[in-house]
N, C-alpha and C positions, 0 to 999 in steps of 0.2 A: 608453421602455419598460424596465420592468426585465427587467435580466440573469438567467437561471435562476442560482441557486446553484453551484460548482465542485463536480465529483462528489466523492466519498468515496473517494480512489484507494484505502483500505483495501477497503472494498467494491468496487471495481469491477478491482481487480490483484491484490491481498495475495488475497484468496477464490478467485478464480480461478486463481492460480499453484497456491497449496494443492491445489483441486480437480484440477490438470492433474499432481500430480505425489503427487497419493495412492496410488496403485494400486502403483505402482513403491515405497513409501514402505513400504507396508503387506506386500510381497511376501514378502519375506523371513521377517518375524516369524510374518504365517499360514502359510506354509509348513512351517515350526518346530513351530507350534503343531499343527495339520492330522497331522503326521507320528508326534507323539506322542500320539496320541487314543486307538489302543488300547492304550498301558501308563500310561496318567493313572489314578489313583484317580477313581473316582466321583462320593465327595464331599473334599475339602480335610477336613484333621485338625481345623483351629481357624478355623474362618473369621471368627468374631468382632472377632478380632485384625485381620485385615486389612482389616475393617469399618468398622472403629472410625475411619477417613479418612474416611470420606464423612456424616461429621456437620458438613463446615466448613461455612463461609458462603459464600454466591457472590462468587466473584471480583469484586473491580473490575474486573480487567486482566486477558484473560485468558492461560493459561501455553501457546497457538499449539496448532496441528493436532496435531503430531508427540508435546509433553510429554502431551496430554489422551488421545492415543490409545496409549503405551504407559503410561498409568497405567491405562487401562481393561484392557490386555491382562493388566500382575501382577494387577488386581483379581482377572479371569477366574478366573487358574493358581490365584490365594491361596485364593478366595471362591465360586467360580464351581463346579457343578454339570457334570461331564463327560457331560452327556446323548446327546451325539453319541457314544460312546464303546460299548464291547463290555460293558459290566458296569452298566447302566442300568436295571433292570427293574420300576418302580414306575410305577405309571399309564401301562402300554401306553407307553410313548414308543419310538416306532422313530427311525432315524439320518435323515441325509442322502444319497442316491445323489451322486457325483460330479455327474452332469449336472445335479440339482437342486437344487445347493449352487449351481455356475455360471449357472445362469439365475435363481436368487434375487439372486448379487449385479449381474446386468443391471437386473434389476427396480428393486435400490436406486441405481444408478446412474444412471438414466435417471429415477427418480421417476416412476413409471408409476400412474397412474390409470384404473380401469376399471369408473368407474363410467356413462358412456355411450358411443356411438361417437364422436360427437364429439369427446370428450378420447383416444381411443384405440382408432382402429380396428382396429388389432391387437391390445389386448389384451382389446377386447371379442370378437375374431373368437377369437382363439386361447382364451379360456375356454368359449366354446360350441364347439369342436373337442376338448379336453380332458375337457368332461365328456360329448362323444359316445365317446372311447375308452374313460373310466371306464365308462360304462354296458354296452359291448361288454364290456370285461374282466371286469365282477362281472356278467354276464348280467342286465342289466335293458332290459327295451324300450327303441327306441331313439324312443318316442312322448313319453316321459317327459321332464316340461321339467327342467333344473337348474339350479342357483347357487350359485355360492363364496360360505361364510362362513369363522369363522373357527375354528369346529371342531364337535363334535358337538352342545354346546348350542346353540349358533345355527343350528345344521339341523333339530336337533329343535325351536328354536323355530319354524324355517320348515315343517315337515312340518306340526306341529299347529296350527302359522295358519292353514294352508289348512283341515286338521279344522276347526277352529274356524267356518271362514267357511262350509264346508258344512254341518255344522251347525245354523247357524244359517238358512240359506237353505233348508234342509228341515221348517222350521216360520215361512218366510216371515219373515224378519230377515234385516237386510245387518247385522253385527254390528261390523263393521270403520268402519262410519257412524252407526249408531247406541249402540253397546255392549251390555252383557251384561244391563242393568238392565231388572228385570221379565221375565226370561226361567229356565226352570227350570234348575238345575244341568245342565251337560253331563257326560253320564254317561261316564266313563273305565274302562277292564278291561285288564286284564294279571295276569302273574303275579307272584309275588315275585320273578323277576329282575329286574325295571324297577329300571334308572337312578337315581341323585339325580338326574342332568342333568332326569330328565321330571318331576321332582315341582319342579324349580325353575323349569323352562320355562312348568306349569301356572300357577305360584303366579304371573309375570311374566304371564300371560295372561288372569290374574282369574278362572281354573277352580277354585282351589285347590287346592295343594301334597299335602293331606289330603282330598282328593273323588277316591279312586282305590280302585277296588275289587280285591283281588289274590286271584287262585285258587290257594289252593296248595297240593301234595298232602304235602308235608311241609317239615323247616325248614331244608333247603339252598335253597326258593323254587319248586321242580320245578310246572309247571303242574297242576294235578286238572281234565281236560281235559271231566269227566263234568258238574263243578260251574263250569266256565265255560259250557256247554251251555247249565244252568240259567241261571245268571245273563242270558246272553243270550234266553232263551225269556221271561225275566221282562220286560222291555225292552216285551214287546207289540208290535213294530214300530215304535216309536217310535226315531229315530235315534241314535246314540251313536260313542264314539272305542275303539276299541281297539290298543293297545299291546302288541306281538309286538317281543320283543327276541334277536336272534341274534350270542350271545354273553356271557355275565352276566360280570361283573368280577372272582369269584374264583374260579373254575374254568372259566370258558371255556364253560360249558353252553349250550346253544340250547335255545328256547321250540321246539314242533311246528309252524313256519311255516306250512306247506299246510294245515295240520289246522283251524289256530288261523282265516287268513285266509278258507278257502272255508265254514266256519261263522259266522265274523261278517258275510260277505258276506251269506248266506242272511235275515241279521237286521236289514238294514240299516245296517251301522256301516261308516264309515269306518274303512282297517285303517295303521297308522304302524308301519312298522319301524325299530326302533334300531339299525343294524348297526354301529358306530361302527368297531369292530376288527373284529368279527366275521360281515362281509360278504365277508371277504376268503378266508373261504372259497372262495368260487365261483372263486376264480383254480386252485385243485391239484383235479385229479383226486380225489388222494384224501379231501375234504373236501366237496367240493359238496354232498352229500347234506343238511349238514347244514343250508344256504340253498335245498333244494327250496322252488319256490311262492314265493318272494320276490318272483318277476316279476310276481303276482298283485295285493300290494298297493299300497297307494294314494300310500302315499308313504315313505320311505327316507332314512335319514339314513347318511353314512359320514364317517371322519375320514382325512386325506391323511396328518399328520403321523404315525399310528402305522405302521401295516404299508404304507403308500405311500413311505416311507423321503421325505419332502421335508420340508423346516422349516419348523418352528411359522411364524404360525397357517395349518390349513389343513381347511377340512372341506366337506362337499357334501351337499346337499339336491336327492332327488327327487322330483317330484310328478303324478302324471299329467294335472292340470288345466292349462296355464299360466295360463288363465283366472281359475282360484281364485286364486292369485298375485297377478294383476292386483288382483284386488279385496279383496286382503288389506294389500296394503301401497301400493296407489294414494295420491296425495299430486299436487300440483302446484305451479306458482309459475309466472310470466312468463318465467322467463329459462332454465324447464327445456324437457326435449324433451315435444314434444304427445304426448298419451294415444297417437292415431293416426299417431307419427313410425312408418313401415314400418322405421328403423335401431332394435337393439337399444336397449336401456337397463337394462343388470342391476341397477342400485340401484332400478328399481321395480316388482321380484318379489323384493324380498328386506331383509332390515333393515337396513341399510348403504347410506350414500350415499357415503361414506368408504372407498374401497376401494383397496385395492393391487392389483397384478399377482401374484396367489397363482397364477394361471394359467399362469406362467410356466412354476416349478421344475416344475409337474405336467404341464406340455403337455415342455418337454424329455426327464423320464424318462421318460415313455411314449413318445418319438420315440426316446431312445438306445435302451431295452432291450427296449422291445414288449411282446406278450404274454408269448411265452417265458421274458425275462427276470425280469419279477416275478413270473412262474407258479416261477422257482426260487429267488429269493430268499422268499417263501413257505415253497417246502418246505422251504429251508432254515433256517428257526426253526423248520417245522414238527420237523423231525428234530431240533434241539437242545433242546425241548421235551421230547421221547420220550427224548433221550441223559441229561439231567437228572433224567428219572421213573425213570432204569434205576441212578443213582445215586445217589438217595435212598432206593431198594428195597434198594441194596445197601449203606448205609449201617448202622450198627447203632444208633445214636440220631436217625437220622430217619425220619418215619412218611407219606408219602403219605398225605391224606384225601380225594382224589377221583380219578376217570378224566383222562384225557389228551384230550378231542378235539379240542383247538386247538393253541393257545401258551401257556396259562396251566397249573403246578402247582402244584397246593396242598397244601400238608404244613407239619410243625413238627418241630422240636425233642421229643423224646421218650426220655431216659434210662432210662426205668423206673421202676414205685415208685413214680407219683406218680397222682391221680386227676385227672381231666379239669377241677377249676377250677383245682387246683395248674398242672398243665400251661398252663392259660389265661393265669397270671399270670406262670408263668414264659417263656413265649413274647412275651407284651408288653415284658417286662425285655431278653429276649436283642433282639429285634426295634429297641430303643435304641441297644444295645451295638453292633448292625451299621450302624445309622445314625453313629454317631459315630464308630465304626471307619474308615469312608471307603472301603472297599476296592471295595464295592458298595453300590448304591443298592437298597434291596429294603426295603419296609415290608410289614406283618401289615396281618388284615383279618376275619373273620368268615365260616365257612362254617357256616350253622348258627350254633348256640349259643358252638365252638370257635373260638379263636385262632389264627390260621394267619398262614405265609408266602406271599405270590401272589405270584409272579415270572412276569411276562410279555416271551415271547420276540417282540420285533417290529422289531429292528436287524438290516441284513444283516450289520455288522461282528462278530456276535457269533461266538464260537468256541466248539467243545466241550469244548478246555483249560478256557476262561473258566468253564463249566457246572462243569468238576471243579471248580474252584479252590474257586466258589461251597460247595459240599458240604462242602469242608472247613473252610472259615472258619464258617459256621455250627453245625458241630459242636464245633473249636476253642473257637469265643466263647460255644459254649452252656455246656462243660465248665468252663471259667473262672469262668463264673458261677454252676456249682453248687459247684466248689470254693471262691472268694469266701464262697457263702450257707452252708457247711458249718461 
């Protein structure tokens, strides 16, 4: 008989020692790192330069645990985006809570898989407990099924799967078995605040990207709630998706929730809310109002990684059917769990078979800080929000161009003298100038026809110094470059 082969003591010692003596390896330098997160620049001055390494070839040999992971940490410091940091404010990105930093690196440790109970009865138990507190926290029924993906567009893919499959079940098609083909467009309504995320989710779902009808009473996107009416009375009773977004991306506005959902209701549409950031209203007193009636609709997307303060990726999908679910993203094979296993199985209500333990860092921070705790980390951007709007009011060359009801301001640059596309072109220019500056992370965007600044508060690390600082570099680097253009 032949002899098995002699192990690989590199694989089976060398990896292992590695692994037993990483953590202790790694302490020091994240500590280091970790500590300096609120006075790191934003962005790196020249990241190119330190870039310009990671064009080699793959090693033969490779240079051990230790050389590969303090070259990844200078990459970081040289190259590396301070997102965890107090001066972050481009695309919603909130920080890390301690607790949620600490159960993400459990999760990496353990290599935690959750996508059935089988492979992980805890981390399937502990994601259906996490998203029963999410629901408690942002006031949603507690009837409502959910699932981790891995942030708002894959929630909003999951929200409007289920749209999709009822649907198509409301004119007698299982769409999810048979497809879309030879059946009429599915009719979509919203306002101009809707998402890219929904017009890409549609396009990925074979609705098309461009089959969306937007109501809108003027061209910050604001609903014309008279002419959604119509639109829906036009419908005939015929079934349709409507799209109620709570929170637009450059001012922070909310669609009329209640208003929107108990009139689509009456018309028979399916009603999908985007609340991505802006769900997170319902955690402060003083903001709820503007998530009335949420609890109403059909289904509900939210993202962890912004105003839940835990690290990418992290997002959640609710849906009142878990049935639609089932029949949206069923699939089988021999070696998976049966349709009728009574043990969960989250990879088959949802698009991911491939899943991590995101349930972790989101089940720890709702076990350290509770409700309390995020209801004040909340108000606390909510107030650095309001401290920043009261600072650019008082500034003499910045101009506020909307209200405040969230985390987001929206304002530019405005020296005087100049007419609204001058200003347009000069706010694109300065809006470079701060990117490449490094100090903060803050890009322009479009309110209306205008060029604007959106800085979105959703880190609890952030500070009201951090909010001055911001007012003055802006102003600073706007002056610059009209002395430069003079």
């Amino acid at each position: 008989m032949n002899r098995p082969a002699s192990p690989d003591t590199w694989v089976t010692e060398q990896l292992r020692a590695e692994a037993d003596r990483l953590v202790r390896m790694l302490a020091d330098d994240l500590q280091e790192a970790i500590a300096g997160v609120d006075e790191r620049m934003a962005m790196p001055p020249d990241p190119n330069a330190a870039l310009a390494g990671l064009s080699e070839p793959l090693p033969e040999h490779g240079s051990g645990v230790w050389s590969a992971l303090e070259r990844l940490l200078e990459l970081q410091e040289a190259a590396g985006t301070n997102s965890a940091g107090p001066r972050c404010y481009h695309f919603v990105v909130g920080g890390n809570t301690p607790a949620a930093h600490g159960a993400d690196l459990v999760a990496s440790a353990f290599d935690v898989l959750t996508y059935t109970w089988v492979v992980s009865p805890v981390g399937v138990r502990m994601e259906l407990q996490a998203l029963d507190w999410l629901k408690e926290l942002l006031g949603l029924p507690a009837s409502l099924a959910g699932v981790m993906v891995t942030g708002a567009t894959m929630a909003n893919f999951v929200g409007l799967a289920a749209a999709r499959q009822w649907w198509g079940e409301q004119l007698g098609y299982d769409v999810s078995e048979t497809g879309l083909a030879g059946l009429p467009q599915m009719p979509v309504l919203t306002s101009g605040y809707v998402h890219a995320a929904t017009r890409k989710v549609l396009a990925l779902q074979g609705v098309g990207r461009g089959h969306i009808q937007e109501f809108t009473a003027d061209a910050s996107g604001r609903l014309d709630l008279e002419a959604f009416a119509r639109g829906l009375a036009a419908l005939d009773g015929h079934p349709a998706v409507v799209v109620a977004n709570a929170g637009e991306v450059n001012a922070g506005h909310f669609d009329p929730l209640e208003e929107m959902i108990d009139l689509a209701h009456e018309h028979n549409c399916w009603v999908h809310v985007d609340g991505a950031f802006g769900l997170f209203a319902a955690v402060s007193p003083r903001t709820a109002h503007l998530v009335r009636g949420v609890e109403k609709a059909d289904s509900v997307t939210v993202d962890g990684h912004k105003w839940l303060n835990v690290p990418y990726d992290s997002g959640y999908a609710f849906v009142r059917d878990r049935d639609l679910l089932v029949r949206a993203f069923r699939y089988s094979a021999d070696y998976l769990p049966a349709e009728d296993d009574p043990r969960p199985t989250m990879g088959a209500i949802g698009p991911e078979s491939s899943r991590r333990a995101r349930c972790f860092a989101v089940w720890a921070t709702l076990k350290a800080y509770g409700r309390e705790g995020h209801r004040r980390i909340v108000e606390h951007c909510l107030d650095i929000a309001q401290h920043f709007a009261s600072e650019v009011d008082r500034a003499p060359m910045l101009e506020r161009m909307a209200d405040v009801p969230l985390n987001i301001v929206a304002f530019r640059f405005n020296p005087g003298g100049l007419d609204d596309a001058e200003l347009d072109r000069l706010n694109r220019q300065l809006g470079e100038e701060v990117l490449e500056d490094g100090r903060f992370l803050i890009g322009t965007s479009k309110l209306g026809p205008r060029t604007i600044f959106r800085p979105a508060f959703a880190n609890w690390r952030t500070r009201h110094e951090d909010v001055e600082e911001l007012a003055r570099v802006i102003a600073e680097l706007g002056q610059a470059l009209l002395e430069g253009s003079g």
